[in-house]
N, C-alpha and C positions, 0 to 999 in steps of 0.2 A: 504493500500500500504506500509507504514512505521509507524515506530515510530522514532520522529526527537527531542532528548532532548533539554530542555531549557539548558540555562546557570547557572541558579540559584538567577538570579537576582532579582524575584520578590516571591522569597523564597523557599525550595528545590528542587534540579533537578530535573523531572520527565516530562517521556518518552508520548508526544504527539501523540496522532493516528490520521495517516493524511489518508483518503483514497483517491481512483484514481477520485473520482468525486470532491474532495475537490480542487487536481492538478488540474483537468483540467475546473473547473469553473473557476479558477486564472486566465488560460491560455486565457478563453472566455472572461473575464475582460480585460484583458492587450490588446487581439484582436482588441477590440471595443475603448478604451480609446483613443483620440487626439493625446496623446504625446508619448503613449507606443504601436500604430500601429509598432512591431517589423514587417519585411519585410525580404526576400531572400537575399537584398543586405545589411542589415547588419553583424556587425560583431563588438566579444565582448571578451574581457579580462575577463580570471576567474582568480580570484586567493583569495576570500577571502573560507574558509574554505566549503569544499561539505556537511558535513552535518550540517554547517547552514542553518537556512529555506530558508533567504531571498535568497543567491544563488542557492540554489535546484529550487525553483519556478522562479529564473531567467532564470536559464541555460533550464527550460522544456522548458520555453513559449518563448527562442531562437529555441527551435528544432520541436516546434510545427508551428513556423513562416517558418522555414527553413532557419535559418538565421544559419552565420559560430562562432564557439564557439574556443576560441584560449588558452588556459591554460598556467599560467606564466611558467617563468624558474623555479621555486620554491625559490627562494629567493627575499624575498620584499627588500631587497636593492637594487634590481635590476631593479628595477618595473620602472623606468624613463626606461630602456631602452628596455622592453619588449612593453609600451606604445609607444614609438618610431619605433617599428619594427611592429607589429600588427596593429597599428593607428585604435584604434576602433572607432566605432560610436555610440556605444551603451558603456558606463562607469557606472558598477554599483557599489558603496561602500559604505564606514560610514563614520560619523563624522571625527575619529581622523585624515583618510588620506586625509580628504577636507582640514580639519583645517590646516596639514602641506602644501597642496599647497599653501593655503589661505599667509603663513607664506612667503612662498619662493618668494610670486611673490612680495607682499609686501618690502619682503626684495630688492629684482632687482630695484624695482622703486624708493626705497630710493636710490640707486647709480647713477642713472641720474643726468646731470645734466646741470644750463645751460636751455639757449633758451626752449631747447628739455623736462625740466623737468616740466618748467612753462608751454608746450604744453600738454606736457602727464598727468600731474596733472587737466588741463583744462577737458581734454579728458573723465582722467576715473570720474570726478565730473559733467558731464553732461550727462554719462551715467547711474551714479548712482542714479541722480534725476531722469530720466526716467523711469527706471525701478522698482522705489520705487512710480513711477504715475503712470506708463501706463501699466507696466510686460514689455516692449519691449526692448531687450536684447541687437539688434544689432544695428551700425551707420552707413549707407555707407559712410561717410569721414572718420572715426577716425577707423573705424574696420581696411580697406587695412593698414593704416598708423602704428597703434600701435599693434591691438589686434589681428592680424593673427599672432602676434609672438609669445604671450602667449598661444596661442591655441595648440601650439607647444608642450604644456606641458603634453595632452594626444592625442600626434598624432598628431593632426592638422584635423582631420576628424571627431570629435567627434560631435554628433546633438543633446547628450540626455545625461542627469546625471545624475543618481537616487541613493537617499542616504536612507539607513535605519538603523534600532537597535537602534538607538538614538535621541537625539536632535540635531538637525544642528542648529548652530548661525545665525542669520537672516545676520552679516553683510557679514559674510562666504559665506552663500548663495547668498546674492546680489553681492557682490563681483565677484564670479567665473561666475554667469552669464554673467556678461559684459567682463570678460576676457578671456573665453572660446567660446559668441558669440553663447549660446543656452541656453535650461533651466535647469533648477536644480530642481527637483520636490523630494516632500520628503514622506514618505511614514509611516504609522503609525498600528501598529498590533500586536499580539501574533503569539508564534508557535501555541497555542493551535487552531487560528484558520488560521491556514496555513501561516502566516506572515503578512496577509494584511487585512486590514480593512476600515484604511481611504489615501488616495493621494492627495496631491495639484495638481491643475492644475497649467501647466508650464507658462502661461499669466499671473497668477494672483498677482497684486503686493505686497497682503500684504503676510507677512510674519507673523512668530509665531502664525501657525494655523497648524491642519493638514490634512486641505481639505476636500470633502465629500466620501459615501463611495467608494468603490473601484467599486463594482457590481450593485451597485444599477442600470446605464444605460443598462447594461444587462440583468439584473432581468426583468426589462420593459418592453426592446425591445422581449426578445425572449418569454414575456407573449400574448403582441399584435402581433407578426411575428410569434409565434411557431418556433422558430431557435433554440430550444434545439439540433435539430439534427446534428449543425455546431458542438458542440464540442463531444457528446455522441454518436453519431454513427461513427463519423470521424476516 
């Protein structure tokens, strides 16, 4: 189908052959998976580069879901207000741009203050132990009270955060869990073989892993179901 260059990071560029079966096994993966059941009623921000892998295989397995695909203004200065306007529910990125919300909110919280500050302090430290025990992201008291506001940050509608090409920081990640009020799953791969290899599951509390494979629930089911024909005849 293509050839998708590396960046060169794990030594020189050279031009990936991805074919249409390699796409759309992703797309069977992503189908099947818990967290990445993409649906009609979602809808998703592109803006990190098209022939990146990880947004190619995002943007397909939006349009094999039939879900709505929204492309930024083109300038990432802007991107707080295209996430305002779009409010997606699906948010996929990397590191550096978690790490700056991770910055920003941190930053706001130090500004409280007051009654309010030793609440919200309360707040996100009891959320934090939770979800560093249990994976579970959201409070029904402190969520209405604090963290519908943060959520604000992409949208306010967002149900899914998927980060790749890099490391994400575990506290980064715990963090934007509890303040965006869903999960953050991380994903771990080469172009060489499509982008994707291993995923966390979005429940799981420990951090600094990178999950198991991506296909293997597929591989399985559609050996005992025969359900190749869901994505290759489709």
């Amino acid at each position: 189908m293509t050839f998708s260059y590396t960046s060169g990071t794990t030594g020189p560029p050279k031009g990936a052959m991805i074919s249409h079966r390699n796409f759309a096994s992703f797309c069977g993966a992503v189908a099947f998976n818990k967290d990445t059941g993409f649906n009609q009623n979602d809808v998703a921000l592109s803006y990190l580069p098209l022939p990146h892998v990880l947004e190619r295989e995002f943007l397909f397995s939006m349009f094999y879901a039939g879900g709505s695909v929204v492309y930024y203004s083109g300038d990432t200065a802007k991107l707080k207000d295209d996430l305002a306007l779009v409010q997606p529910t699906i948010f996929v990125s990397v590191p550096r741009l978690f790490s700056r919300f991770y910055d920003v909110l941190k930053a706001k919280f130090k500004e409280v203050q007051g009654y309010t500050k030793t609440a919200l302090d309360y707040a996100v430290n009891t959320k934090l132990s939770t979800v560093q025990s249990t994976g579970r992201f959201t409070h029904r008291i402190y969520d209405p009270i604090f963290f519908n506001k943060t959520k604000q940050a992409l949208g306010g509608k967002c149900r899914l955060m998927i980060s790749g090409s890099a490391p994400l920081l575990p506290d980064v990640q715990n963090f934007l869990k509890i303040c965006m009020c869903c999960p953050l799953i991380e994903g771990y791969g080469q172009t060489e073989n499509t982008g994707a290899a291993f995923i966390t599951d979005g429940s799981d509390p420990v951090t600094r892993q990178v999950g198991g494979p991506v296909v293997i629930f597929y591989f399985i089911l559609s050996q005992v179901l025969n359900l190749n024909w869901l994505i290759f005849q489709k």
